[in-house]
C-alpha positions as CSV (number, residue, x, y, z in Angstrom):
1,X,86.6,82.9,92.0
2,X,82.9,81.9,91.9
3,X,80.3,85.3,92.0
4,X,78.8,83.4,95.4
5,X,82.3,84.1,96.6
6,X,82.7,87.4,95.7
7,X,79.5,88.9,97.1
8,X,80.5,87.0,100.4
9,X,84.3,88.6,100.9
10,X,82.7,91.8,99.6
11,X,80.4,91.1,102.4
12,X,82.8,90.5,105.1
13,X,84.8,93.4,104.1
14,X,82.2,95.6,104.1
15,X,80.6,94.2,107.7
16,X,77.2,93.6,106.0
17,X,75.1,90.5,106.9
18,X,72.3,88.7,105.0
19,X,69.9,90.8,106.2
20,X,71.5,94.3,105.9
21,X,72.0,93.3,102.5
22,X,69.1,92.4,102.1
23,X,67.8,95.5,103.5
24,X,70.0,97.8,101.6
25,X,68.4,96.1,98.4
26,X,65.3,96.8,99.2
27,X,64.3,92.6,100.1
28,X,62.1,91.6,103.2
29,X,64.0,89.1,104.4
30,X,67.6,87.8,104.6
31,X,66.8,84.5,102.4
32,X,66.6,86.8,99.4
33,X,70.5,87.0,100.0
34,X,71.2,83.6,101.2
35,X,69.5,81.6,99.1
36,X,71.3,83.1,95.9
37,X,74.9,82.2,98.1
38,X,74.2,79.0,98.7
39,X,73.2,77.9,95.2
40,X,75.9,75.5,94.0
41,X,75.0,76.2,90.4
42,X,75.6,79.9,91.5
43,X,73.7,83.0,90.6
44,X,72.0,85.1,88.0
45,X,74.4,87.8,86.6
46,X,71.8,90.5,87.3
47,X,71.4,89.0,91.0
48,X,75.3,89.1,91.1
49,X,75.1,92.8,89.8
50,X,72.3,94.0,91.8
51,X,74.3,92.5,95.3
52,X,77.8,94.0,94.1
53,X,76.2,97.4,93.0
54,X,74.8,97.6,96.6
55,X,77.9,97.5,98.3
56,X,79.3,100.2,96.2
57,X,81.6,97.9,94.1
58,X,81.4,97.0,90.0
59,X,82.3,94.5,87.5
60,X,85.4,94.9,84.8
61,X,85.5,93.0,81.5
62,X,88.8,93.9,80.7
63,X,90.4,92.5,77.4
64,X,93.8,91.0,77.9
65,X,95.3,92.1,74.2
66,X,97.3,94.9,74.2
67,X,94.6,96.9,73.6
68,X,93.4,97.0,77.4
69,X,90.0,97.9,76.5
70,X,87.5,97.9,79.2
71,X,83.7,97.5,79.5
72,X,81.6,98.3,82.9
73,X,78.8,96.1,83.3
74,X,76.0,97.4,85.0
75,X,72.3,96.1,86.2
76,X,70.8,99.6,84.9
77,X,68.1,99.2,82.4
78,X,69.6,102.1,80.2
79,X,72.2,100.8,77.9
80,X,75.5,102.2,78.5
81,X,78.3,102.6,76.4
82,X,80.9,102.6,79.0
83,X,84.2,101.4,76.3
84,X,87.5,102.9,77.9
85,X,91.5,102.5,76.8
86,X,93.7,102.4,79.3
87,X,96.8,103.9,78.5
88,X,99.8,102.9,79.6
């Protein structure tokens, strides 16, 4: 699934339109939201995190070795070291 996607069934789940996103991020106007979705080339990852981050949601790297380590990214400008095992 493409990041345009994502942010738009996060969107529908979460009932917010372009322009309450756009609100809620702090933007002027709904375009800041739309024009990002409709970009066939897709999105910036910090765009994609600063959208995703807004609705209360996060992205998982999650290594698919045994291991099962995973890494949170986030759109903060302090570096986190946020390296986890699962264990199962």
């Amino acid at each position: 699934m493409k990041p345009n996607e994502i942010v738009k069934n996060i969107m529908k789940l979460r009932g917010f339109s372009n322009a309450s996103l756009a609100s809620k991020l702090g933007k002027s106007t709904a375009s800041a939201v739309s024009n990002p979705l409709s970009r066939e080339n897709g999105m910036r990852i910090d765009t994609f995190l600063e959208m995703i981050e807004a609705m209360d949601c996060e992205v998982i790297v999650k290594s698919r070795l045994k291991d099962k380590i995973e890494w949170k990214i986030t759109n903060h400008k302090e570096v986190e070291n946020n390296v986890h095992q699962q264990s199962n």
